[in-house]
PyMOL commands that place a pseudoatom at each C-alpha (Angstrom):
pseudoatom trace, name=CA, resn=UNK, resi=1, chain=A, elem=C, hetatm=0, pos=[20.585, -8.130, -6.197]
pseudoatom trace, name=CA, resn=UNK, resi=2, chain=A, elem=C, hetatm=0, pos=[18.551, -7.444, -9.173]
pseudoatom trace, name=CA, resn=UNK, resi=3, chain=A, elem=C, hetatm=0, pos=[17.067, -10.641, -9.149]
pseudoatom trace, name=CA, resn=UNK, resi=4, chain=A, elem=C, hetatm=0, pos=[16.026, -10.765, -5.770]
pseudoatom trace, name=CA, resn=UNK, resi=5, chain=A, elem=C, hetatm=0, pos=[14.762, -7.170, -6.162]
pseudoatom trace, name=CA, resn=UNK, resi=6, chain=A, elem=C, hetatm=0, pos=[12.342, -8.481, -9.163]
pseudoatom trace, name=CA, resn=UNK, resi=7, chain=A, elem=C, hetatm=0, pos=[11.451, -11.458, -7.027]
pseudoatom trace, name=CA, resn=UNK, resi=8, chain=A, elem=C, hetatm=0, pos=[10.598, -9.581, -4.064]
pseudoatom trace, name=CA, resn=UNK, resi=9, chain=A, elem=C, hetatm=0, pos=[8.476, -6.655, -6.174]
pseudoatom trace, name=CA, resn=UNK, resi=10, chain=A, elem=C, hetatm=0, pos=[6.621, -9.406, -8.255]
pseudoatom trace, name=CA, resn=UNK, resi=11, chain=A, elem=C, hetatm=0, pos=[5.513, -11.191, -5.506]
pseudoatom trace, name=CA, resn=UNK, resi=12, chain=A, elem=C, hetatm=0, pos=[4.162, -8.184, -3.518]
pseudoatom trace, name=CA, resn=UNK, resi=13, chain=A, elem=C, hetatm=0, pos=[2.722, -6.712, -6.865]
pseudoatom trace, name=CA, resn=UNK, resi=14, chain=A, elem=C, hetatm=0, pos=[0.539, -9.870, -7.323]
pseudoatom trace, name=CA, resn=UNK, resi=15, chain=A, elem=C, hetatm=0, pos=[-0.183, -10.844, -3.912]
pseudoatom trace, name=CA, resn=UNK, resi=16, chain=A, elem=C, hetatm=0, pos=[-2.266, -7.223, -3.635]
pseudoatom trace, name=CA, resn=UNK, resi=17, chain=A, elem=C, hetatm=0, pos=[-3.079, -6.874, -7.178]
pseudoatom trace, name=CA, resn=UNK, resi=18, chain=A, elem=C, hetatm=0, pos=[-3.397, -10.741, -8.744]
pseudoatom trace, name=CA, resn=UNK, resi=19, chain=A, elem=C, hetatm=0, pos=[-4.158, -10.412, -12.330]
pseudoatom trace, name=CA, resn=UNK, resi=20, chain=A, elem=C, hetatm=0, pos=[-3.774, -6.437, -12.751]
pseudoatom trace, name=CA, resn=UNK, resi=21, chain=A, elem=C, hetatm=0, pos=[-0.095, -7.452, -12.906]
pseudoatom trace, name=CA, resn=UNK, resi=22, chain=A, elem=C, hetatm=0, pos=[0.590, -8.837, -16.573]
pseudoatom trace, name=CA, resn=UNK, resi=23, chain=A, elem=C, hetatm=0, pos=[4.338, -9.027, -16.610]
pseudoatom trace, name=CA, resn=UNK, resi=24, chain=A, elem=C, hetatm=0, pos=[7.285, -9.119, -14.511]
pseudoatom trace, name=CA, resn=UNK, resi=25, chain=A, elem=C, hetatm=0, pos=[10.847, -9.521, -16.035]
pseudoatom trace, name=CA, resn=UNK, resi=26, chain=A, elem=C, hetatm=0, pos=[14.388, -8.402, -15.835]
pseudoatom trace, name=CA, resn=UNK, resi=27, chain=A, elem=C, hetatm=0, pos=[15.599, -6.287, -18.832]
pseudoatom trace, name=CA, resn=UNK, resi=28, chain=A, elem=C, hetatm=0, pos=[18.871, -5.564, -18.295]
pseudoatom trace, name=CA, resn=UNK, resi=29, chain=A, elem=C, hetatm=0, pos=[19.677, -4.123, -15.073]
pseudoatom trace, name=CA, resn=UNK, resi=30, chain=A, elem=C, hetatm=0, pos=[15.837, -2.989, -14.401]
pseudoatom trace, name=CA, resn=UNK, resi=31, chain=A, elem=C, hetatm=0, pos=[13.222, -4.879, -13.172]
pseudoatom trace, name=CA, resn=UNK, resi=32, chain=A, elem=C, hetatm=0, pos=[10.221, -4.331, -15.139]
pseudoatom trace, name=CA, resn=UNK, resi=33, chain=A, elem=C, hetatm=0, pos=[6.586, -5.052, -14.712]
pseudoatom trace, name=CA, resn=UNK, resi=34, chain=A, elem=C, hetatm=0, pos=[3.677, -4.449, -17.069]
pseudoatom trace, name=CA, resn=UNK, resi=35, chain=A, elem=C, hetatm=0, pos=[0.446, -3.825, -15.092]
pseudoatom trace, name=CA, resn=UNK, resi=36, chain=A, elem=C, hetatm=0, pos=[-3.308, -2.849, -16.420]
pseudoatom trace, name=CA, resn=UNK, resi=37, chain=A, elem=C, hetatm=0, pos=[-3.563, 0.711, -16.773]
pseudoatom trace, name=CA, resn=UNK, resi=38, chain=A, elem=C, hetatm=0, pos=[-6.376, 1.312, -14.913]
pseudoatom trace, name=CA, resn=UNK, resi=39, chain=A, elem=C, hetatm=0, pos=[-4.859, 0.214, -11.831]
pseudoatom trace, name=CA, resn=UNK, resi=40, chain=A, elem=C, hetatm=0, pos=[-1.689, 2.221, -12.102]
pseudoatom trace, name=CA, resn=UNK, resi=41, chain=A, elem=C, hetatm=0, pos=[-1.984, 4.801, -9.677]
pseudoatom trace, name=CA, resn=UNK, resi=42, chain=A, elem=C, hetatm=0, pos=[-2.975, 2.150, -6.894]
pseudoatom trace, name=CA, resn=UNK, resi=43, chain=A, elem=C, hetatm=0, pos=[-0.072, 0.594, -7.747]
pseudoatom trace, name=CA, resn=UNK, resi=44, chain=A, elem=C, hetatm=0, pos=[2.183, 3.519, -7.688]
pseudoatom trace, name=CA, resn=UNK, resi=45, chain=A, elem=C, hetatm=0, pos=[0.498, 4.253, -4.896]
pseudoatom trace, name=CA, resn=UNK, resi=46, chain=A, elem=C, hetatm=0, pos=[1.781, 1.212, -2.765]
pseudoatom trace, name=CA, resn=UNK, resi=47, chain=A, elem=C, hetatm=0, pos=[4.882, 1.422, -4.007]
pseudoatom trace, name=CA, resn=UNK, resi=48, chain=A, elem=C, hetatm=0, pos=[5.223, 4.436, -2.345]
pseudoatom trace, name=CA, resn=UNK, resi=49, chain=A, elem=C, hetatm=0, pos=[3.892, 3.645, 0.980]
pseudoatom trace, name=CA, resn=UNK, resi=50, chain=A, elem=C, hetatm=0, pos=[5.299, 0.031, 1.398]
pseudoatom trace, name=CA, resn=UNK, resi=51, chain=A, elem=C, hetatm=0, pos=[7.957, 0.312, 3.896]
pseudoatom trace, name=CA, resn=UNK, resi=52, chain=A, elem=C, hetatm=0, pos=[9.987, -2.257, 2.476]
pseudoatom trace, name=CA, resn=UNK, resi=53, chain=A, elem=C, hetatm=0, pos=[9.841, -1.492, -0.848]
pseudoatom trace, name=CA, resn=UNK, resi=54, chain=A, elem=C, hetatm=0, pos=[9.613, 2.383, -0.221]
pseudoatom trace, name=CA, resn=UNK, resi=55, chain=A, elem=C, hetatm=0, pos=[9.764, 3.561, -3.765]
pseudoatom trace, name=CA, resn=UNK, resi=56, chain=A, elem=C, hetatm=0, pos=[9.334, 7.361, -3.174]
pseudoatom trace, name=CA, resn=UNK, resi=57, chain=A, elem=C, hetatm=0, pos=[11.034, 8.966, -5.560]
pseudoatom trace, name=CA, resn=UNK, resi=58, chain=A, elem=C, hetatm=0, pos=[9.698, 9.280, -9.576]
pseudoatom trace, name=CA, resn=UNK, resi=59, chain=A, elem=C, hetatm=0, pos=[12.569, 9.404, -11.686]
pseudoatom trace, name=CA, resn=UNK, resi=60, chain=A, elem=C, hetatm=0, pos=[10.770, 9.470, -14.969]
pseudoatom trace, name=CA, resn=UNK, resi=61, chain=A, elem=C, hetatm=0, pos=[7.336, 9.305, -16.541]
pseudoatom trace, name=CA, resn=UNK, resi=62, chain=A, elem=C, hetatm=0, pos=[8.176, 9.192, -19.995]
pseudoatom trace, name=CA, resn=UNK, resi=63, chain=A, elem=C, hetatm=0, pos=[5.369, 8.219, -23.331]
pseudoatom trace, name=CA, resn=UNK, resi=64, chain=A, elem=C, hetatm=0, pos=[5.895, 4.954, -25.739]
pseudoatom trace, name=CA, resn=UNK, resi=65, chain=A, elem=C, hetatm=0, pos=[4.299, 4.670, -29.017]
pseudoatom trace, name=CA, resn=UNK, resi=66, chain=A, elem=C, hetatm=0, pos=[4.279, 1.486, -30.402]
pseudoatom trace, name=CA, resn=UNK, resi=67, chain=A, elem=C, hetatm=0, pos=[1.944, 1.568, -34.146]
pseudoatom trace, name=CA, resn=UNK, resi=68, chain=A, elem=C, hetatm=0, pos=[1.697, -2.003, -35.049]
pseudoatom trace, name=CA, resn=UNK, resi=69, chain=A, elem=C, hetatm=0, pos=[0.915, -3.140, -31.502]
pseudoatom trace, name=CA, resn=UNK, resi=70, chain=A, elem=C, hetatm=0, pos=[-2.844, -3.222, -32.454]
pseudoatom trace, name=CA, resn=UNK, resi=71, chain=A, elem=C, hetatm=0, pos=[-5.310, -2.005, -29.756]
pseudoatom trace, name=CA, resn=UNK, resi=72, chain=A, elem=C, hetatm=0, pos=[-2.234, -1.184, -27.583]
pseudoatom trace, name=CA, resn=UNK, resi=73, chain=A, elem=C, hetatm=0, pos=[-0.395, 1.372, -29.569]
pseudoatom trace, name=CA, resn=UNK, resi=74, chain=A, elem=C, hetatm=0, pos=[0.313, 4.013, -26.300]
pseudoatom trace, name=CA, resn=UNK, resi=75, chain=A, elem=C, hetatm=0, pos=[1.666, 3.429, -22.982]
pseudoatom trace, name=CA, resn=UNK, resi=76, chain=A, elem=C, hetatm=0, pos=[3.720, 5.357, -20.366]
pseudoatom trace, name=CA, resn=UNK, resi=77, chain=A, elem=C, hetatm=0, pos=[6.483, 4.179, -18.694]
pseudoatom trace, name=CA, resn=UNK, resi=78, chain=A, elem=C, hetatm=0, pos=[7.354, 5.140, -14.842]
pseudoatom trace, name=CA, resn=UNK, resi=79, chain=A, elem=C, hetatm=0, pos=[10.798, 4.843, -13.466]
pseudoatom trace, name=CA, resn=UNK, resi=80, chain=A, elem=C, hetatm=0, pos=[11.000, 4.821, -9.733]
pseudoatom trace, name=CA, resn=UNK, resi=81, chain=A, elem=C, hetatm=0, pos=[13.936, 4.946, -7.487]
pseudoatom trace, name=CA, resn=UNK, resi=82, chain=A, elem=C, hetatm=0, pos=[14.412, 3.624, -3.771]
pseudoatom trace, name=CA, resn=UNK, resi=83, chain=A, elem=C, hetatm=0, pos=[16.879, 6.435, -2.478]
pseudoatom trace, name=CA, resn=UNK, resi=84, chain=A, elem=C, hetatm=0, pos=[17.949, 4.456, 0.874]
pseudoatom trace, name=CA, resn=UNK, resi=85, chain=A, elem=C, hetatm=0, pos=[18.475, 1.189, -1.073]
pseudoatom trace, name=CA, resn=UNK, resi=86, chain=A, elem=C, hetatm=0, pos=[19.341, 2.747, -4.321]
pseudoatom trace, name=CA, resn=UNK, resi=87, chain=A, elem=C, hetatm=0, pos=[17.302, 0.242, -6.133]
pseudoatom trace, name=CA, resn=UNK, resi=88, chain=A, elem=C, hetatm=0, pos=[15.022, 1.308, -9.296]
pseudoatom trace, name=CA, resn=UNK, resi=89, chain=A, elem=C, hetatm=0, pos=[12.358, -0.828, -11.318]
pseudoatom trace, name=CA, resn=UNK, resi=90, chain=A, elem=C, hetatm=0, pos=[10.292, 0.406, -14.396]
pseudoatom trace, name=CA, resn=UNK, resi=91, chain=A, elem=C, hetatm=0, pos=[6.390, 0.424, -14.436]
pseudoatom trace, name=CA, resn=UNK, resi=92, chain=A, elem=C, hetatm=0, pos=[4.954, 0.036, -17.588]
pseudoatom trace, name=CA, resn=UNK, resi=93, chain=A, elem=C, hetatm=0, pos=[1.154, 0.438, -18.749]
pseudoatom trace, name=CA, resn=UNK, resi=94, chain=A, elem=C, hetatm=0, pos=[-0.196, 0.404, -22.068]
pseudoatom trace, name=CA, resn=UNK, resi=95, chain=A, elem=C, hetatm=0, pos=[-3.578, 1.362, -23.701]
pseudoatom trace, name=CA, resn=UNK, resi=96, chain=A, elem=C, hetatm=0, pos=[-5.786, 1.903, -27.160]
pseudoatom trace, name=CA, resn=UNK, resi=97, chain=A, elem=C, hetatm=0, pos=[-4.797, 4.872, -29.054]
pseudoatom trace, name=CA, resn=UNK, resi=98, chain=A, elem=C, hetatm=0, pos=[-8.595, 5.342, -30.001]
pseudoatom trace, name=CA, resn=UNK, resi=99, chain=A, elem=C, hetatm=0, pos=[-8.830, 5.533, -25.409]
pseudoatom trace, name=CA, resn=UNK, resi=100, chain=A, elem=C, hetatm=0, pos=[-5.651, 7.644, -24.664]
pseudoatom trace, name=CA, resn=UNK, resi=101, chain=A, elem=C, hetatm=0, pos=[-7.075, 7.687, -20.683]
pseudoatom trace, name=CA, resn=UNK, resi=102, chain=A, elem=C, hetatm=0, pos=[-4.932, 7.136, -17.894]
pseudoatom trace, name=CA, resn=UNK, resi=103, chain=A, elem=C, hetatm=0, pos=[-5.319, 7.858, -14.418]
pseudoatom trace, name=CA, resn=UNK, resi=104, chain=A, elem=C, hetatm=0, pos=[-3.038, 10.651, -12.974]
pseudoatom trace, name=CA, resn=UNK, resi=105, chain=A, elem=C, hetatm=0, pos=[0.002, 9.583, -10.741]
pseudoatom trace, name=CA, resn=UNK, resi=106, chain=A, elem=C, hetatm=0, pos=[-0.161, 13.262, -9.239]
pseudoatom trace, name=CA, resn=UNK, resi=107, chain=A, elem=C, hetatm=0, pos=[-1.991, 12.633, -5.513]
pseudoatom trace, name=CA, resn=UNK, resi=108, chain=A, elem=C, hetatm=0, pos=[1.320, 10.345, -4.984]
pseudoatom trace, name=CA, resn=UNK, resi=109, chain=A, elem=C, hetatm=0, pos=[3.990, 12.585, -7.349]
pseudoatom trace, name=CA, resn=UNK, resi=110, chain=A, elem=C, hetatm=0, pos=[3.489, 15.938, -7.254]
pseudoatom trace, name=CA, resn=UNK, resi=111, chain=A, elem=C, hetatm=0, pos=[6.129, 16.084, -9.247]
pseudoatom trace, name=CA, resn=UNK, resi=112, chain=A, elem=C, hetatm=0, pos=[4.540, 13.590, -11.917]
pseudoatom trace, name=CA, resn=UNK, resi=113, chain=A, elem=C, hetatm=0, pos=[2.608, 17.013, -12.467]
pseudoatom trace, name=CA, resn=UNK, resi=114, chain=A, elem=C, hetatm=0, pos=[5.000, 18.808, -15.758]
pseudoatom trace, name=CA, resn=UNK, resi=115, chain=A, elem=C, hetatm=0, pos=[5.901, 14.871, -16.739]
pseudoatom trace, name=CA, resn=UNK, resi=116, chain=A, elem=C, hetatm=0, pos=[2.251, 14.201, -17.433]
pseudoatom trace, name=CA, resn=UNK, resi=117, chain=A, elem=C, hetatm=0, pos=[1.888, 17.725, -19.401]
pseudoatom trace, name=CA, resn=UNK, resi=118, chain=A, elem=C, hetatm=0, pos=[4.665, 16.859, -21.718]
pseudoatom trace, name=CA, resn=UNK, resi=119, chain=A, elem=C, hetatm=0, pos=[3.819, 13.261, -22.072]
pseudoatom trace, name=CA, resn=UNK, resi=120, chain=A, elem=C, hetatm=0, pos=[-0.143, 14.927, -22.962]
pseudoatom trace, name=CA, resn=UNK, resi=121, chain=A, elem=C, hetatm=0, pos=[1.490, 17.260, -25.200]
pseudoatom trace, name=CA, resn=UNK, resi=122, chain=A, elem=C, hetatm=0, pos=[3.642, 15.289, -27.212]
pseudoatom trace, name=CA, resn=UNK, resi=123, chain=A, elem=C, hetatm=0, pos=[1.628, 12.112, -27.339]
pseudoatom trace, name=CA, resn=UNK, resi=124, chain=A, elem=C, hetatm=0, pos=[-1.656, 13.143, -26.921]
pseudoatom trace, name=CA, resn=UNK, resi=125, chain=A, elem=C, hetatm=0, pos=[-1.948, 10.881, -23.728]
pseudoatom trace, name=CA, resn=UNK, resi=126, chain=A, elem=C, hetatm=0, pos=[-5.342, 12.484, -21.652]
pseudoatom trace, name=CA, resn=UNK, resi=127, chain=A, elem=C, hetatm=0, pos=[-4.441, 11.831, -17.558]
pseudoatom trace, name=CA, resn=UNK, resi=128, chain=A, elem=C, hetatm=0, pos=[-7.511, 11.506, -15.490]
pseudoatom trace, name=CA, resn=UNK, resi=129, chain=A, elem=C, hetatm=0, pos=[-7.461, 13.694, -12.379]
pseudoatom trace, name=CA, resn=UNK, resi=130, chain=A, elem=C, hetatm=0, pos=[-4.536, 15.971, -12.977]
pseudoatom trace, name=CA, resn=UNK, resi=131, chain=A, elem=C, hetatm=0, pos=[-4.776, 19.354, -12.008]
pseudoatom trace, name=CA, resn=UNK, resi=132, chain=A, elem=C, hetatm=0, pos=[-3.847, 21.440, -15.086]
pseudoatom trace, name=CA, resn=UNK, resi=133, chain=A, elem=C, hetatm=0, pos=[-3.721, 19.325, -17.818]
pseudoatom trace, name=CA, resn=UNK, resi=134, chain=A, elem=C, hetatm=0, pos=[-2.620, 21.661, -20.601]
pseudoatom trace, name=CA, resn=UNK, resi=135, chain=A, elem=C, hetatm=0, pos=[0.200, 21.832, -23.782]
pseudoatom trace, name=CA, resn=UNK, resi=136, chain=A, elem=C, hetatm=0, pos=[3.105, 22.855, -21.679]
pseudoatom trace, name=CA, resn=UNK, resi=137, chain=A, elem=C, hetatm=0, pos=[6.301, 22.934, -24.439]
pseudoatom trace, name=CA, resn=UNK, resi=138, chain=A, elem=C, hetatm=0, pos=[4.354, 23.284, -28.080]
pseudoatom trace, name=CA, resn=UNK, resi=139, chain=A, elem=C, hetatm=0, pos=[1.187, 25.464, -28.571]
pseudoatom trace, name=CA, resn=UNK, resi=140, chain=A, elem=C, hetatm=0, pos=[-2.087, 25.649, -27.993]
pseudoatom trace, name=CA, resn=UNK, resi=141, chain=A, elem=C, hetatm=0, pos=[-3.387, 25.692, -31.170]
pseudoatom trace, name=CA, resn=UNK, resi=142, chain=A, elem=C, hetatm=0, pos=[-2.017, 22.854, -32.348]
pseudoatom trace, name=CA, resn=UNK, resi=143, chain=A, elem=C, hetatm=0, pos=[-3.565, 19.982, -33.925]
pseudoatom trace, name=CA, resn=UNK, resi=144, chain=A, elem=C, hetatm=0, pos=[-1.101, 17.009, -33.602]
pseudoatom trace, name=CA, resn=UNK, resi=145, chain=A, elem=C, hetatm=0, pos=[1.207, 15.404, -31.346]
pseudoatom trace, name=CA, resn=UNK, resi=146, chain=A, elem=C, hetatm=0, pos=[4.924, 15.421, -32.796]
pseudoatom trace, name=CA, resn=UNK, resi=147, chain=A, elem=C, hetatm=0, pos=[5.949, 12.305, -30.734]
pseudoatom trace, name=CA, resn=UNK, resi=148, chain=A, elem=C, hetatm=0, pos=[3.756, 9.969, -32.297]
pseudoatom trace, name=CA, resn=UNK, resi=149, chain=A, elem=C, hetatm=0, pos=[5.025, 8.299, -35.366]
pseudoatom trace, name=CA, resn=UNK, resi=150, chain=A, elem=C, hetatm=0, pos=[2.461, 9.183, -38.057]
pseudoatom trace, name=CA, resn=UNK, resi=151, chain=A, elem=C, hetatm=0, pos=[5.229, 11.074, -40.165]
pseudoatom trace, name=CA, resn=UNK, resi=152, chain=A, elem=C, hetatm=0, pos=[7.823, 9.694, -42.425]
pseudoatom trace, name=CA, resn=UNK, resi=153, chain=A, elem=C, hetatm=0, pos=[11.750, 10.537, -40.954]
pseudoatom trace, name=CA, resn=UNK, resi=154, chain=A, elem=C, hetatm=0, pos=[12.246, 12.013, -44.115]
pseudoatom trace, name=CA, resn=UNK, resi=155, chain=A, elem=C, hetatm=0, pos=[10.502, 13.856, -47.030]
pseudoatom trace, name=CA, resn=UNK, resi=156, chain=A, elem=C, hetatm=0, pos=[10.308, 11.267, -49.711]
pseudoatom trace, name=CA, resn=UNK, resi=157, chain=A, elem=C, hetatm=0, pos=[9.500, 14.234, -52.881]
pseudoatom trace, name=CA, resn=UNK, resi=158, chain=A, elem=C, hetatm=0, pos=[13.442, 15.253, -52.157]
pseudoatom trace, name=CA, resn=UNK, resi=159, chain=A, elem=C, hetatm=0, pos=[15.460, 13.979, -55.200]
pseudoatom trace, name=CA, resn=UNK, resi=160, chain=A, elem=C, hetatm=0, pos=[18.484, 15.619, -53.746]
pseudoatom trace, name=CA, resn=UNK, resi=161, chain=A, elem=C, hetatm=0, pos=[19.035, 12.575, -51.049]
pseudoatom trace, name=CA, resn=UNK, resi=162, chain=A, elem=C, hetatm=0, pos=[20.097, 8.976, -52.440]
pseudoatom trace, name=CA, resn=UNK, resi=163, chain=A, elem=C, hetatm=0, pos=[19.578, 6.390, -49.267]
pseudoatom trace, name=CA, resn=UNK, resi=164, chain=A, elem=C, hetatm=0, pos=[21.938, 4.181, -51.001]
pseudoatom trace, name=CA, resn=UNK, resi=165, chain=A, elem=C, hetatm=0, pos=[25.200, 6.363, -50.256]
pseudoatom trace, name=CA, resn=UNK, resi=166, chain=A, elem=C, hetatm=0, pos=[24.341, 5.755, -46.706]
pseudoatom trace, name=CA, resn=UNK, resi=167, chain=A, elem=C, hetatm=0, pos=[24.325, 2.236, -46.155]
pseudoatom trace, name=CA, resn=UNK, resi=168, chain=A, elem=C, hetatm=0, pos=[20.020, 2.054, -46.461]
for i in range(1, 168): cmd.bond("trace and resi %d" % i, "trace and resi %d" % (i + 1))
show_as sticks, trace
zoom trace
């Protein structure tokens, strides 16, 4: 069923978008498809409101942060979920991290409303057209974004930690 599912999504995906759809594959029981970021709320969008596919229910919004993928470093993955078919696929944009700009999914997901707040607080991601776009877990005053990986896991002045002992 998965298959078919991917088959059915890809072909409406590029038949009404073309070329805004980069990717389309299966990874392991999710179909996945990689579309330009600009178009993402269109896409989301008619998702939504295509009564076959009828994917009306966001089950995640969740950052990615990827450092050595030059001039696409961020991206935000969307999990939606057909309730009546109980079928899910993953959307998947990605973007600069020198343009962290993406259109908000909020005028189809209200509830895409406290995802896009953490993902902005913890990534730094800035949504377009969201209607309260604040820190919402950390602080105001602070200067960074702990999900991106800019820090070492570990403090490397410790001299109190040997790697070795644990298989590194």
């Amino acid at each position: 069923m998965e298959n078919s599912l991917l088959l059915n999504v890809e072909e409406k995906l590029k038949l009404t978008f073309g070329e805004g759809v980069l990717s389309a594959e299966q990874h392991y029981d999710y179909p996945v498809f990689i579309v330009k970021s600009e178009i993402i709320c269109d896409v989301v969008r008619f998702l939504y409101n295509d009564e076959d596919l009828a994917f009306q229910y966001l089950t995640t919004l969740a950052g990615l942060h990827y450092p050595k993928n030059k001039g696409m470093e961020l991206g935000v993955m969307y999990q939606l979920h057909n309730l009546i078919k109980n079928s899910r696929i993953r959307i998947k944009v990605f973007f600069s991290i020198n343009n962290p700009s993406l259109p908000s999914i909020t005028p189809v997901f209200s509830g895409a409303n406290w995802m896009e707040r953490e993902t902005f607080d913890f990534y730094g991601i800035n949504f377009k057209g969201h209607p309260n776009l604040k820190r919402i877990l950390n602080m105001e005053d602070m200067k960074y974004h702990p999900m991106l990986k800019e820090y070492p896991l570990e403090d490397g002045t410790r001299e109190d930690k040997d790697d070795k002992m644990f298989g590194r």
